[in-house]
Backbone bond lengths (Angstrom), bond angles and torsions (degrees), N, CA, C in turn:
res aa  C-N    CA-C-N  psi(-1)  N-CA   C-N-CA  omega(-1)  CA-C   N-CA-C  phi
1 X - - - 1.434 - - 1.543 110.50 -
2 X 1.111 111.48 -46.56 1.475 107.12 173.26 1.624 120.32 -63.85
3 X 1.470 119.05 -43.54 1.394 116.77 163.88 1.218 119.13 -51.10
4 X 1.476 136.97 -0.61 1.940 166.97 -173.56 1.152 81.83 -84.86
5 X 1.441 109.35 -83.72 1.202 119.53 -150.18 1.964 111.20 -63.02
6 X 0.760 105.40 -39.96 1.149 106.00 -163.24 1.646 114.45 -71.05
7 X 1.630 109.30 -39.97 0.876 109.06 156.99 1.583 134.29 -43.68
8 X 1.443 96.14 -59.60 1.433 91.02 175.83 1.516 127.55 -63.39
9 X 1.409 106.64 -30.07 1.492 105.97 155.58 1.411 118.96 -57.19
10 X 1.164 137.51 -11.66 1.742 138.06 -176.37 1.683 87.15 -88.58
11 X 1.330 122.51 -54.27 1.449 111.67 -147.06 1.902 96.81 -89.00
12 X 1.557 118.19 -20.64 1.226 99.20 165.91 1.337 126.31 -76.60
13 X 1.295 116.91 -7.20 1.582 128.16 167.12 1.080 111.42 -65.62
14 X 1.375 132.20 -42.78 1.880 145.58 -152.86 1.792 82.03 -92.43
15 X 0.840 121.81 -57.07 1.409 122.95 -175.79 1.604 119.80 -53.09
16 X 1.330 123.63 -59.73 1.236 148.98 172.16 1.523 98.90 -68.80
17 X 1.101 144.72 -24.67 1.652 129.25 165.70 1.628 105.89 -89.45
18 X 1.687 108.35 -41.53 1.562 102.95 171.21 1.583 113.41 -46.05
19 X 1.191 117.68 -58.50 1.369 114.40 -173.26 1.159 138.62 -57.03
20 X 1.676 109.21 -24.30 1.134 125.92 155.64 1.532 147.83 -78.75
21 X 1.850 87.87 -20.28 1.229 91.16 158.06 2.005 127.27 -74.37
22 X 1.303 94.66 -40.33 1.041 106.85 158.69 1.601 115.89 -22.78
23 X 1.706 103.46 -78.83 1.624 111.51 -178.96 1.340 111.77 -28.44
24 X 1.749 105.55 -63.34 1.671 103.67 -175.08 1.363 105.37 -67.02
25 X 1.124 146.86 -30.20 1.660 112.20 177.54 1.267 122.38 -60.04
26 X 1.728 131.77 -5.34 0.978 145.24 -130.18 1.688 80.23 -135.47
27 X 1.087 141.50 -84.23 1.406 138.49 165.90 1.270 108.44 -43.92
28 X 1.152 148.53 -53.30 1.346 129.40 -169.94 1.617 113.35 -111.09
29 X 1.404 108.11 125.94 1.314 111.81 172.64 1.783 112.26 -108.82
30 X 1.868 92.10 136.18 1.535 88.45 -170.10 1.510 94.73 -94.23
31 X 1.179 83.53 146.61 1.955 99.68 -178.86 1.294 104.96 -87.82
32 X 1.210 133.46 127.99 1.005 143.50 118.91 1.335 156.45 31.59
33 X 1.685 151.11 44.34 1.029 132.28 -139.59 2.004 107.73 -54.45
34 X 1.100 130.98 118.77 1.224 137.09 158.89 1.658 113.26 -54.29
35 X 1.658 104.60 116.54 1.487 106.47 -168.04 1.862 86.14 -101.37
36 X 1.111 101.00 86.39 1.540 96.17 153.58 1.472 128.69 -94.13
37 X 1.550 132.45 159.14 1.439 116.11 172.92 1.291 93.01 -76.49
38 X 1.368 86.84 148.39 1.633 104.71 165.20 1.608 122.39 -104.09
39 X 1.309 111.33 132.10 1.718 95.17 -147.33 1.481 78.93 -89.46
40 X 1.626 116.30 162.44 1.645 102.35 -177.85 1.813 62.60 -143.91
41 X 1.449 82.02 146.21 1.695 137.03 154.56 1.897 120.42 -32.56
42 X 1.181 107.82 94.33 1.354 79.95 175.68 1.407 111.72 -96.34
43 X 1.986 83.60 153.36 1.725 115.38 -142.52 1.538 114.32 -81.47
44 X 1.345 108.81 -6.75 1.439 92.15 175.87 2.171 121.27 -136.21
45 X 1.819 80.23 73.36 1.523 85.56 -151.94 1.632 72.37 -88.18
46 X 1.555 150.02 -43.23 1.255 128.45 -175.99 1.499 117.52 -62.19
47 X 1.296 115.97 -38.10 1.466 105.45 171.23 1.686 121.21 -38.83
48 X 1.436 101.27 -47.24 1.311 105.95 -161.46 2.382 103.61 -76.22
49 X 1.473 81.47 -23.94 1.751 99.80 175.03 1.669 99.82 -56.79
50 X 1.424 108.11 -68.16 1.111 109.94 -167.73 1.620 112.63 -57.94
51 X 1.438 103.95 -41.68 1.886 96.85 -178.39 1.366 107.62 -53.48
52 X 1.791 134.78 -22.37 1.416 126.73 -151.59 1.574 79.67 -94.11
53 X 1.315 132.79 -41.70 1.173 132.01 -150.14 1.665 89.71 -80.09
54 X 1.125 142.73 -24.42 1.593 131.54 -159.04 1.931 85.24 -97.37
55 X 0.990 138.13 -65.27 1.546 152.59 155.47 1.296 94.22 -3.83
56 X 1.302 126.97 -81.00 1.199 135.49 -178.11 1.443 130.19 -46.02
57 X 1.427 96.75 -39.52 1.793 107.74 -176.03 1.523 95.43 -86.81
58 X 1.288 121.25 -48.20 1.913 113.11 170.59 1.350 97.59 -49.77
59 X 1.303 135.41 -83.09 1.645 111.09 -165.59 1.586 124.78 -36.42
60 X 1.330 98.37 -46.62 1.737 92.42 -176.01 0.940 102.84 -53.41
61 X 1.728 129.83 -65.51 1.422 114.32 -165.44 1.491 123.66 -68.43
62 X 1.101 107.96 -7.78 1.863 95.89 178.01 1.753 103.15 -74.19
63 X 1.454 98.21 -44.41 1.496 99.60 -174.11 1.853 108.37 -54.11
64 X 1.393 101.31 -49.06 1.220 107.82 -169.33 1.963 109.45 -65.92
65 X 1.114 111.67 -52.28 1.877 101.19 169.76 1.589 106.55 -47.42
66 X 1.632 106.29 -47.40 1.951 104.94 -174.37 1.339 102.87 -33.03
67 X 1.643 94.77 -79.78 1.561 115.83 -123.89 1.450 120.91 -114.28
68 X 1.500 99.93 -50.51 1.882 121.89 176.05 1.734 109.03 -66.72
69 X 1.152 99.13 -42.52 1.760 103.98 -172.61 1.409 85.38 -41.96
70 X 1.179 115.29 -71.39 1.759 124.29 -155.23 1.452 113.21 -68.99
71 X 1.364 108.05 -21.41 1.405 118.70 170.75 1.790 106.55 83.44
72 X 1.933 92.53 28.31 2.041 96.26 173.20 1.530 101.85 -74.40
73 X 1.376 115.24 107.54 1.722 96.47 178.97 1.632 86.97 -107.49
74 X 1.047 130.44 -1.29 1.521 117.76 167.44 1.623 117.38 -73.62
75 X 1.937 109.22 -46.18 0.783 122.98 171.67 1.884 121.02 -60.90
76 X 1.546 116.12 -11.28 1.328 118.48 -172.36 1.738 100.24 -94.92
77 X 1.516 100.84 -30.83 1.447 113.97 -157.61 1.735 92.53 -68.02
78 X 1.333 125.20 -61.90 1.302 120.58 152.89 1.361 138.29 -27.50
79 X 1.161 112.28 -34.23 1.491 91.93 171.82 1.712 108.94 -108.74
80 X 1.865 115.06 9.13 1.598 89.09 158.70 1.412 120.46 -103.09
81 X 1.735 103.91 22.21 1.705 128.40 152.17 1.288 104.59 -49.94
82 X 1.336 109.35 -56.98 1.355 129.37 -145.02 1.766 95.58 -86.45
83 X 1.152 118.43 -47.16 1.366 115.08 -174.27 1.066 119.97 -75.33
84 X 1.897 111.87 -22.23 1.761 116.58 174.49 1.333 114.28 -68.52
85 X 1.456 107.32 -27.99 1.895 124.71 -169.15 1.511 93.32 -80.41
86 X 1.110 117.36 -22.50 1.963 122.64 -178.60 1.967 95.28 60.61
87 X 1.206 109.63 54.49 1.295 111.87 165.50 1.550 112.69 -86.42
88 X 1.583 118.33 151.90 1.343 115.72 -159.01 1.957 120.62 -90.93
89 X 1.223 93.65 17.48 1.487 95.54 166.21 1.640 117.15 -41.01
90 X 1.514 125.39 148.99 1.576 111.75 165.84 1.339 119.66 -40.76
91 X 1.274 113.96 -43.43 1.471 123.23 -160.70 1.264 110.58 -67.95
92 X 1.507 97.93 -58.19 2.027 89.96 175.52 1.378 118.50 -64.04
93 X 1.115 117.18 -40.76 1.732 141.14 167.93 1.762 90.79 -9.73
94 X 1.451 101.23 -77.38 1.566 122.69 -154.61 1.336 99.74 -76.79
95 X 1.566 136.74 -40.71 1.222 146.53 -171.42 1.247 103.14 -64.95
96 X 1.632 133.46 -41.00 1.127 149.58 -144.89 1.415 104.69 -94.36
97 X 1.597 108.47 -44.50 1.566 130.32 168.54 1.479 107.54 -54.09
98 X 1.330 95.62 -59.61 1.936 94.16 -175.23 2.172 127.46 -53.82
99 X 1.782 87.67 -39.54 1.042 104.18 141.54 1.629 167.06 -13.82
100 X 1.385 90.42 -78.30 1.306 130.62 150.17 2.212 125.13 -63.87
101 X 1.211 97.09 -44.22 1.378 93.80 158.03 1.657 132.13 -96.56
102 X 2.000 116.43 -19.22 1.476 109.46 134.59 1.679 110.88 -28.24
103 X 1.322 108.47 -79.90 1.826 106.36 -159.54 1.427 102.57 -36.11
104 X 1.361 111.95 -69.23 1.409 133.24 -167.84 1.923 104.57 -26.54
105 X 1.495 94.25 -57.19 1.854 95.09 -172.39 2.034 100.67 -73.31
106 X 1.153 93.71 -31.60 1.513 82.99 -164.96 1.727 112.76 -68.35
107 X 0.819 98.99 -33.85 1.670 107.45 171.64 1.437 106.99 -54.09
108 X 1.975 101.55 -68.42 1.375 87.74 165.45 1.791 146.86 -50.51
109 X 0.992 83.88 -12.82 1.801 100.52 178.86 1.214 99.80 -90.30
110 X 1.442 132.57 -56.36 1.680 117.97 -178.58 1.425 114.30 -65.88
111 X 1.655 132.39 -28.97 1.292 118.85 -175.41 1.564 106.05 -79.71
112 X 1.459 129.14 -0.88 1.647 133.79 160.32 1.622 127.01 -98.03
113 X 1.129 87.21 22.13 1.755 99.19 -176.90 1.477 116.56 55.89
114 X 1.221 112.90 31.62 1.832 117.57 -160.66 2.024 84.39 -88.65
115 X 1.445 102.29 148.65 0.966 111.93 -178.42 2.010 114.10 -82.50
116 X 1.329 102.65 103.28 1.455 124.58 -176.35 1.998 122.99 -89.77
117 X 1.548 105.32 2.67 1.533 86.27 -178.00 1.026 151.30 -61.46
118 X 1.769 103.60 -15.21 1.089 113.46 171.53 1.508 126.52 -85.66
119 X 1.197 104.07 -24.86 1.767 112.10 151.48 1.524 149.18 -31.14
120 X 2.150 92.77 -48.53 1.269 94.78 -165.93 1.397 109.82 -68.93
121 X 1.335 145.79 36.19 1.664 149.52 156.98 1.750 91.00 -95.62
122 X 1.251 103.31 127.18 1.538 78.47 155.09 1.605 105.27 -117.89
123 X 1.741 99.67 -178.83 1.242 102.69 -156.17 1.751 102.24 -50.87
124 X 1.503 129.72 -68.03 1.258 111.87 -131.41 1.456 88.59 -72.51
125 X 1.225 143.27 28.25 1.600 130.06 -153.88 2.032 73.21 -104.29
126 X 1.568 115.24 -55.55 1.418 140.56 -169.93 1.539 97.89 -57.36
127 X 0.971 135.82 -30.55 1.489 154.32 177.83 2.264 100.67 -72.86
128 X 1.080 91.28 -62.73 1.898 84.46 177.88 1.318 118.14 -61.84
129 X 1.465 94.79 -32.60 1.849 103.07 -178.19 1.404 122.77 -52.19
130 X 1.844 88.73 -39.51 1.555 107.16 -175.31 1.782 97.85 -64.27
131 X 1.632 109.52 -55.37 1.410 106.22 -176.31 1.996 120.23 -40.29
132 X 1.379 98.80 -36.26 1.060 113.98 -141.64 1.993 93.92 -77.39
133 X 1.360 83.46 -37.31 1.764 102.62 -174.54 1.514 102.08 -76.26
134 X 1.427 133.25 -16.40 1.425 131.36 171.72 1.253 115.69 -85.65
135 X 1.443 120.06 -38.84 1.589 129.10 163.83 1.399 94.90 -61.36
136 X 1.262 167.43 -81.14 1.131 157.58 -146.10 1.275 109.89 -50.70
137 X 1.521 109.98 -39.28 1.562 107.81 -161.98 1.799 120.16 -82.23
138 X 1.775 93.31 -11.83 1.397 115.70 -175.85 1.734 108.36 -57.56
């Protein structure tokens, strides 16, 4: 009688948890992990920041020990003759280099959506301005 009992206590248990499990699959729905792409960032939009920013600060100062300190804007105006013609003096040499790797990152930075506004001047454009703003003041 007790092996009766017990049994039927085993199978009303299996029954009474079946059914309930049941219920909750029925009340609760499991969600899903959502496979979205995840758009990721491309990673080296400061590198390319920082190269415009080092590019930039070498031009100013070469120009600025040259030419502006002294206020030669004839003498500056000549040599960004000289640096547009990409003639091989040191000066344009290195000016031309610094230059040349500005473009290089900035391109790379605009074809990655890297944020560029403060860029689009480039240096020697920031370099005539300066000339341009010292002749005015003469």
């Amino acid at each position: 009688m007790y092996k009766i009992w017990r049994v039927c206590f085993f199978i009303s248990f299996l029954l009474f948890t079946g059914c309930s499990q049941k219920n909750l699959e029925k009340n609760v729905s499991i969600s899903k992990p959502k496979q979205e792409k995840e758009i990721k960032q491309y990673p080296y939009c400061k590198k390319h920041q920082s190269i415009m920013e080092f590019a930039t600060k070498y031009i100013d100062e070469e120009f600025e020990k040259a030419y502006l300190k002294e206020k030669d804007t004839v003498g500056a105006k000549a040599q960004i003759y000289l640096i547009e013609n990409n003639t091989q003096t040191v000066f344009a040499k290195n000016i031309n280099a610094a230059r040349k790797s500005y473009k290089t990152q900035f391109e790379l930075a605009k074809e990655n959506n890297c944020n560029i506004e403060d860029f689009k001047t480039f240096p020697l454009d920031k370099i005539k301005e300066k000339i341009q703003l010292i002749e005015e003041k003469k």
